[in-house]
N, C-alpha and C positions, 0 to 999 in steps of 0.2 A: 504688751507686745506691740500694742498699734502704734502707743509713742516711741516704740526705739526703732520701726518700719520707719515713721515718719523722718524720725530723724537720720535715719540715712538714705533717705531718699534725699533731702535738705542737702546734707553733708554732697553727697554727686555733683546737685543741680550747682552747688556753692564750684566745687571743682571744675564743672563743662565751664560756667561765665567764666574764674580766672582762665584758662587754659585759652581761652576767647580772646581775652583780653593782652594777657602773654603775647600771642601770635600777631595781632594787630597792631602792637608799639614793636616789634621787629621786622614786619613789612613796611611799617610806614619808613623806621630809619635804613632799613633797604633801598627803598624808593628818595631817601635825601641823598642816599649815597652815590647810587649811581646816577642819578637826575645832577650831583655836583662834578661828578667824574668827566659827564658826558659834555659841562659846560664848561671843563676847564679843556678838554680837548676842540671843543669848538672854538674857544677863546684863541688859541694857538694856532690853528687855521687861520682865521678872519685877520689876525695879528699879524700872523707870519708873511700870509702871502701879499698882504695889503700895502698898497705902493700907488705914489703918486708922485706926482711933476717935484712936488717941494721935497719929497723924502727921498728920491732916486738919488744913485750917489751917495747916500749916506748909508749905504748898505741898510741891513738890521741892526746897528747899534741904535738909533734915532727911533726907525723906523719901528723896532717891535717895543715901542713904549705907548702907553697909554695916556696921553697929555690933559687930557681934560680936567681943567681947575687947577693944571701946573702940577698934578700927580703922575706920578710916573709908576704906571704897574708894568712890571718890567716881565716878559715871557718865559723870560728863560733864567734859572738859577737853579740851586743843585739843593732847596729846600721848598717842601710843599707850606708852609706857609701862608695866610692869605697877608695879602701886603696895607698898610694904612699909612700912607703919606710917604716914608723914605722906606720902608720895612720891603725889602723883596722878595717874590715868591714865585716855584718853578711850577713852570706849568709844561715843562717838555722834556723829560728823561728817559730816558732806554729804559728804567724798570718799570716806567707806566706803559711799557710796548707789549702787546700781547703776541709772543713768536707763537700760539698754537694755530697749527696750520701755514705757518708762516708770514700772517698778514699782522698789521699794525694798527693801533688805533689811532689813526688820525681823520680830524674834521672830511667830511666831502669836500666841501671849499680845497682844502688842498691837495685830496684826492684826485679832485678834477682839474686840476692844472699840472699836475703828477701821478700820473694813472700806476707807473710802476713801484709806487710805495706799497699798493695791496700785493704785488705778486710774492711768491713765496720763497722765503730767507734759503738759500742755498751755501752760503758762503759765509757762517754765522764767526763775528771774530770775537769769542768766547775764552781769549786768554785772562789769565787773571795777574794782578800789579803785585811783583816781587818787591819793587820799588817803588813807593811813590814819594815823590817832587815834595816839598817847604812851599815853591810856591805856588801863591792862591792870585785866581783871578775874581773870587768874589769881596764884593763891597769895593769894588775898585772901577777908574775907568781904562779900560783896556784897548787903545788902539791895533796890535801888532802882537800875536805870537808867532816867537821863531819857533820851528820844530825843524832838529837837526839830527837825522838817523847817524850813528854813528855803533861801530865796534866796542865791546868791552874793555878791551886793552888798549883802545887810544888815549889813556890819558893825557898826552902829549898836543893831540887834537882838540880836546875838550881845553883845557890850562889857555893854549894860542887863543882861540876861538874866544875864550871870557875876557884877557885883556885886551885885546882889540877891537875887532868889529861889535861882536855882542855884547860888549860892557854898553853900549846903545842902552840897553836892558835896564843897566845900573841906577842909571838918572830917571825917579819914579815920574818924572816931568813928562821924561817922552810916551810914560803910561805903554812899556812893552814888556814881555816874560820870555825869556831863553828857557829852551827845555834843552835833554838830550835824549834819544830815545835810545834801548839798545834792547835786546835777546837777552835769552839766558842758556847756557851751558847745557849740552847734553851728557850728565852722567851717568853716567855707562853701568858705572863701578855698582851703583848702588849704596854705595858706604851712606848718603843723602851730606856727607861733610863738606863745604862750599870749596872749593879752586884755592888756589892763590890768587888769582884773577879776579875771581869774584869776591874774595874777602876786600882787594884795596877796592876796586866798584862801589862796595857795600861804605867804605873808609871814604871814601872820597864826596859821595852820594849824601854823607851825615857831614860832611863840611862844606860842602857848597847848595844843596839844596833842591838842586836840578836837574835828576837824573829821572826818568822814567824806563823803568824795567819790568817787561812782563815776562810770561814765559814759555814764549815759542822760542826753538832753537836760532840761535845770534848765526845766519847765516849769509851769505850772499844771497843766494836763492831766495831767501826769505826776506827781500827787502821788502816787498808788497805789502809783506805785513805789516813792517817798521812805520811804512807810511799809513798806513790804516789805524794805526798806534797813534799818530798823529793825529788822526781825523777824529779818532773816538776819544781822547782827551780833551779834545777841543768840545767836541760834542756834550762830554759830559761835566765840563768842570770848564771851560769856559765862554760860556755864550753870552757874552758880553763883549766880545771884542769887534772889530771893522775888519781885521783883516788876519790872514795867515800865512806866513812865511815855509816853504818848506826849503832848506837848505843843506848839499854836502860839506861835511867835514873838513875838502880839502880846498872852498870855494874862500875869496874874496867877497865881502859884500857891502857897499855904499850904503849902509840902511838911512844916514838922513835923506841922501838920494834919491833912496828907491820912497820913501813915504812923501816926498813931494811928487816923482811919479806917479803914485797912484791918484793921491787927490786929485792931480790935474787929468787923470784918465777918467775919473769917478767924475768929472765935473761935465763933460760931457752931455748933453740932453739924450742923448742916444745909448748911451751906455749902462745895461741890463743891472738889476743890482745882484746876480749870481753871476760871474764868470771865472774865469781862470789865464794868468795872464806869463808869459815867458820868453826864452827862444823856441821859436813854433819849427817843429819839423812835419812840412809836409809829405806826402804823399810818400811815406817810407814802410817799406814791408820787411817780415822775416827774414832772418837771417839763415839761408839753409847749410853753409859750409864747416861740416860739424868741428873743424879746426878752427870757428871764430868764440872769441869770448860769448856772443851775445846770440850762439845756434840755438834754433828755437825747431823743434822739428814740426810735422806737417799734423801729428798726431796731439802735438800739445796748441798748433793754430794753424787751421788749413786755409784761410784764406790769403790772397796773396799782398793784402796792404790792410795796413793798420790803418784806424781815425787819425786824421791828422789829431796832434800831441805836441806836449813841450816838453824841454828837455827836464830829467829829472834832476838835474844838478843843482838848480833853484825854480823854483815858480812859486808866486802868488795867489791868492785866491781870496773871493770876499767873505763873508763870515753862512752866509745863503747855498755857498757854491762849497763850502766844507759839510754842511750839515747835508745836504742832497747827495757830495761826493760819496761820504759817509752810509748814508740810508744804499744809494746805486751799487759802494762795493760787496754790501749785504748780499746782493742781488743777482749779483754778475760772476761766473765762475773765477777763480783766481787764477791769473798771468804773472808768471815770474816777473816779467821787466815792470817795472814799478812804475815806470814814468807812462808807458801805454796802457797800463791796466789803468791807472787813477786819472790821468788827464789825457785819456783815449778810451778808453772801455766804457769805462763808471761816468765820464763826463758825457760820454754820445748817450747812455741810458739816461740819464739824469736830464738828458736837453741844458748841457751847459755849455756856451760859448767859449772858445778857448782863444784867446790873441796873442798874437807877436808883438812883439816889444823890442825893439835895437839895442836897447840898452841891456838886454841881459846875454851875458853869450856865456856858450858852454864852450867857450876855447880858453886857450891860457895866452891872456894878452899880458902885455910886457909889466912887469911887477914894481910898479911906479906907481907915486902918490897923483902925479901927472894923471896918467890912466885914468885912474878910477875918481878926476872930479866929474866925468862927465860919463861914468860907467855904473850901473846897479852891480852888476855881476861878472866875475871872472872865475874861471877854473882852472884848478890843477897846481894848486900851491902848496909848497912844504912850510914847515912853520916858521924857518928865517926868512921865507918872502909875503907871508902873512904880515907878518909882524914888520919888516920894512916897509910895505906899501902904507899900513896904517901910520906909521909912525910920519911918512914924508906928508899923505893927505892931511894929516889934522896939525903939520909943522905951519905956522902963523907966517911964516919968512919964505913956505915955498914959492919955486916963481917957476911956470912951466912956458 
């Protein structure tokens, strides 16, 4: 009896040690885990917001790379990864955001130079990709994506748009990506059977490669979203580019033009690496006359003038000034008018500069290759005057 006492007493003491043991190799890889968690968030901080005399101007493409020894750890990619020499690895994604309570995990460092990244998510844009895009912006270098909210059934819009101005895109030289963004269909019916609409979307979407569809309803109303659709693609799939184009469907646009504009605005010593840049509408407020397109009543915005804004028919922005726009509309109640909510609402929260530009107008100037050698932007074009204007600008014989 004493040796089978003994041996279970043995048999216990053997069980507390491993059970010891157990517990201590799973706090230690606790403490690897989170102690790696907490320095790839700091890493993205120190990165992100770190700027000097030589990097200004070259936004975050340059700037959020890690050059020491000629390596390039690059901060932003849409794999965690750790990187070794060309290999890239993300260290800034939406699913590493902690929404409980609404606050984010990001470095202090960037905290304190952006206090409203901790306040609480109100305006969370939680749609999910009916469609997504062929293309990729990673393992690439990306100067330029267009993001061009458009309708489901412009096919007509979309077709113009790729052989003229946005064929840009085409030539991987100029290192740019056209998207198109659009809505999806409120069925009513229930049947869950797609449209007509949405079957050639879906047909057109597997032949060209560029369509982005989520699924808030495709409405006027709802362009805010479209553009936020904009900002959160960019956010999550590619943060490697310089710069962001947002453009209408029915605009003319000079893109080698406009990307010599910016470099020479970006060269600037004075010039912020986050702004936003367009035709600036000052000091314009509400529309109260419930017979105008654009009536905004006193209960959807009581004050009596908006942030100065640019027009939403095209604007720019650097790749700093998307990702803060991005985090700002989180944060800011949603405003129908698309062009005040995101380059007026979300930029006044965000502290991001917004500039005028001559060269971009929201009016329809005369539909000539003339025109637009000395113009970024034009509005209000059908698609035989798309397609003239481009055709006389890039004719080798024109003489204006």
């Amino acid at each position: 009896m004493a040796s089978c006492s003994s041996a279970t007493v043995s048999a216990k003491l053997l069980a507390v040690i491993s059970l010891f043991v157990l517990l201590t190799v799973a706090l230690q890889v606790k403490y690897t885990y989170f102690f790696g968690f907490y320095t790839i968030l700091s890493a993205f901080g120190s990165n992100y917001s770190a700027q000097t005399n030589s990097s200004r101007g070259q936004n975050l493409n340059d700037g959020l790379y890690n050059k020491t020894n000629s390596t390039r750890a690059q901060i932003f990619d849409h794999n965690l990864q750790t990187e070794t020499n060309s290999t890239r690895g993300n260290i800034f994604e939406h699913s590493l955001q902690n929404r409980t309570n609404g606050t984010t995990l990001f470095s202090p460092k960037l905290v304190s130079e952006h206090p409203f990244l901790l306040e609480e998510v109100i305006n969370p844009h939680n749609f999910e990709y009916v469609i997504r895009p062929a293309v990729k912006c990673s393992g690439r270098d990306i100067e330029l994506v267009i993001g061009v909210p458009i309708t489901r059934d412009n096919h007509a819009g979309r077709s113009v748009i790729r052989r003229t101005w946005g064929s840009y895109a085409n030539d991987t030289n100029n290192k740019a990506v056209l998207l198109f963004f659009v809505g999806s269909e409120n069925n009513k019916t229930g049947t869950g059977n797609p449209s007509a609409t949405e079957s050639r979307l879906q047909e057109e979407a597997s032949t060209f490669g560029d369509i982005v569809q989520e699924n808030y309803i495709d409405s006027y109303r709802n362009l805010s979203l479209k553009s936020m659709s904009i900002l959160k693609w960019v956010n999550k799939f590619c943060l490697n580019t310089k710069y962001i184009l947002k453009v209408d469907d029915d605009m003319y646009v000079n893109i080698p033009f406009l990307m010599e504009l910016l470099q020479e605005f970006v060269t600037k010593s004075s010039t912020p690496d986050a702004f936003i840049i367009g035709c600036l509408i000052p000091n314009s407020g509400p529309i109260r006359h419930k017979i105008s397109k654009w009536y905004t009543s006193e209960a959807l915005y009581k004050q009596d003038k908006y942030p100065n804004f640019v027009s939403g028919t095209a604007y720019a922005m650097t790749l700093k000034a998307a990702v803060l726009s991005y985090e700002a509309s989180l944060r800011v109640p949603l405003f129908w008018l698309e062009d005040v909510f995101i380059t007026g609402l979300c930029a006044r929260k965000a502290n991001i500069p917004v500039y005028k530009s001559k060269f971009f107008s929201n009016g329809k100037l005369a539909p000539s290759g003339c025109t637009f050698r000395s113009m970024a932007t034009g509005h209000g074009y059908n698609v035989a005057e798309i397609t003239k204007i481009h055709s006389e600008l890039f004719d080798p014989h024109l003489k204006c």
